[in-house]
N, C-alpha and C positions, 0 to 999 in steps of 0.2 A: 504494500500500500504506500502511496507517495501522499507527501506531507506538504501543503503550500503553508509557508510560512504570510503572519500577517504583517501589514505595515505597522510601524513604530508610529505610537503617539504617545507624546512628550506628558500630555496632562488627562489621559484616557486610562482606562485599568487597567494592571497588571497581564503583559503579552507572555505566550510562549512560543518560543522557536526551535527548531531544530537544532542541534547538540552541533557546532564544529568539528567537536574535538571525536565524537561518534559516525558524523555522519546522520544525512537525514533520513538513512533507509531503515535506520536501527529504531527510529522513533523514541533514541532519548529526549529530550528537551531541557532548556534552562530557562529560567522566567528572567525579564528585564525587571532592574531594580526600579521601584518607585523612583519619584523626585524626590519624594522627601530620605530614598534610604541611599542614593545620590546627595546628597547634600549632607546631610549625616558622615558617609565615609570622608568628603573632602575636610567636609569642618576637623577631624579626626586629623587627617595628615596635616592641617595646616597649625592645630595646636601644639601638635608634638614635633613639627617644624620652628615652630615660636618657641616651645620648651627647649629644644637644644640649641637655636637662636642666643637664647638669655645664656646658656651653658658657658658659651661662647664670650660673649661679651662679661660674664662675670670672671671667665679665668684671664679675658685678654688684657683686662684694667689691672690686675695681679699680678700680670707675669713681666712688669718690667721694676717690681719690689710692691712696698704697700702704699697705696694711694697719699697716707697722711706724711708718711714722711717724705714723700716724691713733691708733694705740695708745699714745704716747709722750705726755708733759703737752706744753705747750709750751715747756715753758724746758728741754727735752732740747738736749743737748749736742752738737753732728756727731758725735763719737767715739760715743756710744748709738745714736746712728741709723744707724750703720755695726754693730752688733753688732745690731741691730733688726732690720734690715734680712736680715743673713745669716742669723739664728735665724728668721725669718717663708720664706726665699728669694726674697724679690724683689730682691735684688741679682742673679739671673740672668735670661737672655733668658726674652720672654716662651715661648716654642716649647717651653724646660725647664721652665719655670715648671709649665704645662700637664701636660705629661709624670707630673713629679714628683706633680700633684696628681691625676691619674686615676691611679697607682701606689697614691697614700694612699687615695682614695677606696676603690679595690677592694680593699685588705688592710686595713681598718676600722683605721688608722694616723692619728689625726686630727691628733698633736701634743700638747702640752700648752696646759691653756687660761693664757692669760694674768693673768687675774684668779684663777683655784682656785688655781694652777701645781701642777695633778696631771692625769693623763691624760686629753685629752675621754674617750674611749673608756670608763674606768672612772664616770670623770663623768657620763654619758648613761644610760650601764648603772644608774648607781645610781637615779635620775629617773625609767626607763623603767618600772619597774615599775608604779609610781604610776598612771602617766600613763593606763597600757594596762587596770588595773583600773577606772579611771574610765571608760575610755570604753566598756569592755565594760557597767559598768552602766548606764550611759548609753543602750545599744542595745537591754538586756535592757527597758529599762523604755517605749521606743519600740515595740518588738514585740509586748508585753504592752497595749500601749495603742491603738495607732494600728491595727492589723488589724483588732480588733471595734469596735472606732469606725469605722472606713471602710464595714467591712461595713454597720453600724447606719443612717451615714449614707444611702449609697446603697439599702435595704430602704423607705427611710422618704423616698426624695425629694419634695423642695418642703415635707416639713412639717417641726417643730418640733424633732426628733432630729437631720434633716438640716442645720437652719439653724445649730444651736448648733455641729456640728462644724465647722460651714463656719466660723463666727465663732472660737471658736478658733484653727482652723489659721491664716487671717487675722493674728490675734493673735501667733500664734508665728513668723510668718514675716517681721512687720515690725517687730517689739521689737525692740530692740536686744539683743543679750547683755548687756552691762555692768550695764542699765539694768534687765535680768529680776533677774541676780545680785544689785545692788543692795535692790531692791522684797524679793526673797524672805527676803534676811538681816531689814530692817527689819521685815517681818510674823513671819514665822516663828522670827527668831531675838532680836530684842530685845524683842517684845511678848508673842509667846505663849512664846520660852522651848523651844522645842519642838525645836529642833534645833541645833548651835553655829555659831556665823558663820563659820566657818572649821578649817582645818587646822592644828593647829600643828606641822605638822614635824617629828612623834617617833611614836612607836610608836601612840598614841593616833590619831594622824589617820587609821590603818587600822580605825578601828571602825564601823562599819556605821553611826552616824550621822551622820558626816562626809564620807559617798559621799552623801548626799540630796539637798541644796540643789546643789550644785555639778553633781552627773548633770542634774536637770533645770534647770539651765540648759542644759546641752548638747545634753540629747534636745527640748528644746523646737522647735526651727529642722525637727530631723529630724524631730518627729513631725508636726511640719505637711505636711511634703513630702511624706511618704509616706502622710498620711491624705487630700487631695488626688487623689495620683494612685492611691492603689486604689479611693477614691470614685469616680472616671472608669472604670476599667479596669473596677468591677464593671457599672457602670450599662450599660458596652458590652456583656459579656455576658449580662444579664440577660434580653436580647430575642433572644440569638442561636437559633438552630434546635434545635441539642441540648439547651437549658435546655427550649424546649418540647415536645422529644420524651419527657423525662424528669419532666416534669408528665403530662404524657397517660400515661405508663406507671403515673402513680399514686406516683412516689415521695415521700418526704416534701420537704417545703418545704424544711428545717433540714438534710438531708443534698443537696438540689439544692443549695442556696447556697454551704453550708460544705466541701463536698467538688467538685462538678463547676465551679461559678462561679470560685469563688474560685482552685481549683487553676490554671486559666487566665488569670484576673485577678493570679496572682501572677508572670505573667511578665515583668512591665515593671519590679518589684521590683529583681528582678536588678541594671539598670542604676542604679538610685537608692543601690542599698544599694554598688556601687561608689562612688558620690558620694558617702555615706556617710564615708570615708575622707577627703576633702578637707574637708570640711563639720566635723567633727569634732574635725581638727587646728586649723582655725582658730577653732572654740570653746573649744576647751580651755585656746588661751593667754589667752583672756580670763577662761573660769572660773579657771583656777588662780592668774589674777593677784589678783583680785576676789575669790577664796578663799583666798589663802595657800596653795592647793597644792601640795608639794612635788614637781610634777612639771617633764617637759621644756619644754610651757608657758610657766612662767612663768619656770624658766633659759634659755630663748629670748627673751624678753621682756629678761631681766635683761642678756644680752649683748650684745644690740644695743644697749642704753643703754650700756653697758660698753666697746664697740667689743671685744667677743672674737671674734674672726672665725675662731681655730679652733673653736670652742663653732657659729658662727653657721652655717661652712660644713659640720661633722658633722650637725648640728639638721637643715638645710635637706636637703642631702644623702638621708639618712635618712626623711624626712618624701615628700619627690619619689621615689622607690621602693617606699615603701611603699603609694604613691594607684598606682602604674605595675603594682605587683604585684597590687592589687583590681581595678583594672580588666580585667588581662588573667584572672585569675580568673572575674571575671563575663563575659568575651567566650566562656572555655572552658565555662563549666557553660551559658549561651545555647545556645551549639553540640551540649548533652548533652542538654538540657528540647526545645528545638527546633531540630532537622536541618537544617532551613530556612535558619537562616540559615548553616549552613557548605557548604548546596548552591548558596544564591545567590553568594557568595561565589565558589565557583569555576563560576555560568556568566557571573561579571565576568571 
């Protein structure tokens, strides 16, 4: 007896399929997991991702001596290093040490930073803004750019449209950040006048000319990556069966591409614009060093030189969460755009 397997639905009841690993003539089956027991397994890998996350960061602030005395000039006193010590907690076992410091992490309790002495907590908060309006324009201006450039490239392969995005993306992916931020102040900002070299740290640096230079440094890296890989993604479906079903049917060029190509070609997106997140955080403390940013950035930057290791362990913290929380994002909407892979999933 022959078994037709039924279509996958994402938000319908629980399916059965034909066993891969049996064959469909044996008539074993495996049942596709719910969403909710899909979202359940990710929440799982991304906790105990974050738990050895923190592991990480708790042995890496340790392993260059104890934070209170790393903090201390050198001509600190033993009696300072005893109050150092107690105020930081490493005068206790490491096992409390630990303890104590996945208690702080999970009640956003950072401490006071050493160098402000006012709360990381308020300290971060106040930075964060900054930081997150950057980098959203940052994205806006990737998406605006990089999508009809991919598409342009890949419509136009081998010729002269194509070659220029390629050289570009090239360009973007092996500059340096420092060195792009650099170049751009010199052209843009001391020659032509056209934009200011930086932020300075007051109300002003929230004026929409002072998001330019600094955004594309940041969207530079990203827009190569993702002009790149939808250049590929579209070129793959370009040739596929329903692009040519939908030429024969007579529909327009401009709506095949832009609507059935592309809608397909945008699924590998997904995973990049997760990366997005990491890619981002470690541009930003370059830009914002390079630009006088008053964001987390370049007080991340500021505190490793500093040795604040409340400032460095909040920063860090915060930052490893927030790539933990994109990613699981982009594995849930995968799971929404294509079934696929939360059926492959569970016939692993």
């Amino acid at each position: 007896m022959k078994y037709e397997p039924q279509a996958p639905s994402f938000l319908g009841p629980r399916t059965s399929y034909p066993s891969q690993l049996t064959g469909p003539e044996s008539g074993a089956y495996y049942t596709a997991p719910t969403p909710m027991k899909y979202l359940a397994g990710r929440l799982l890998q991304s906790l105990f991702t974050l738990i050895l996350f923190m592991v990480v960061i708790f042995v890496a602030t340790r392993a260059a001596g104890d934070p209170a005395t790393l903090s201390l000039p050198p001509t600190a006193s033993p009696e300072e290093i005893e109050v150092a010590r107690h105020q930081f907690g490493t005068d206790k076992p490491y096992t409390e040490q630990f303890t104590i410091f996945l208690r702080d992490m999970a009640t956003l309790n950072f401490g006071r930073s050493v160098v402000y002495k006012e709360p990381v907590t308020k300290l971060v908060g106040n930075r964060l803004v900054a930081s997150v309006s950057l980098a959203f324009t940052a994205i806006v201006m990737v998406l605006l750019t990089a999508i009809p450039l991919g598409v342009l490239a890949a419509r136009n392969r081998g010729r002269m449209p194509d070659r220029v995005v390629r050289s570009v993306a090239a360009f973007g992916q092996s500059a340096p950040g420092f060195w792009v931020g650099l170049m751009l102040i010199q052209l843009f900002a001391v020659r032509l006048r056209l934009f200011p070299a930086g932020g300075a740290g007051g109300e002003e640096s929230m004026s929409p000319e002072f998001y330019v230079l600094p955004a594309v440094t940041i969207a530079l890296p990203l827009f190569a990556g993702m002009t790149r890989l939808l250049r590929s993604s579209m070129l793959e479906h370009l040739d596929a069966e329903f692009v040519k079903l939908a030429r024969a049917k007579g529909l327009p060029e401009m709506r095949v591409v832009w609507v059935h190509v592309l809608r397909n070609a945008m699924l590998p997106m997904l995973t990049i614009m997760a990366l997005w997140v990491g890619t981002a955080v470690a541009g930003s403390v370059v830009a914002e060093t390079v630009f006088n940013w008053p964001g987390i950035g370049s007080l991340f930057l500021g505190a490793i030189l500093a040795r604040d290791f409340p400032v460095i362990q909040a920063i860090v913290g915060l930052l490893g969460a927030t790539v933990l929380l994109a990613n699981l994002a982009a594995d849930m909407l995968y799971a929404v755009v294509d079934p696929r892979i939360r059926i492959g999933a569970g016939a692993r």
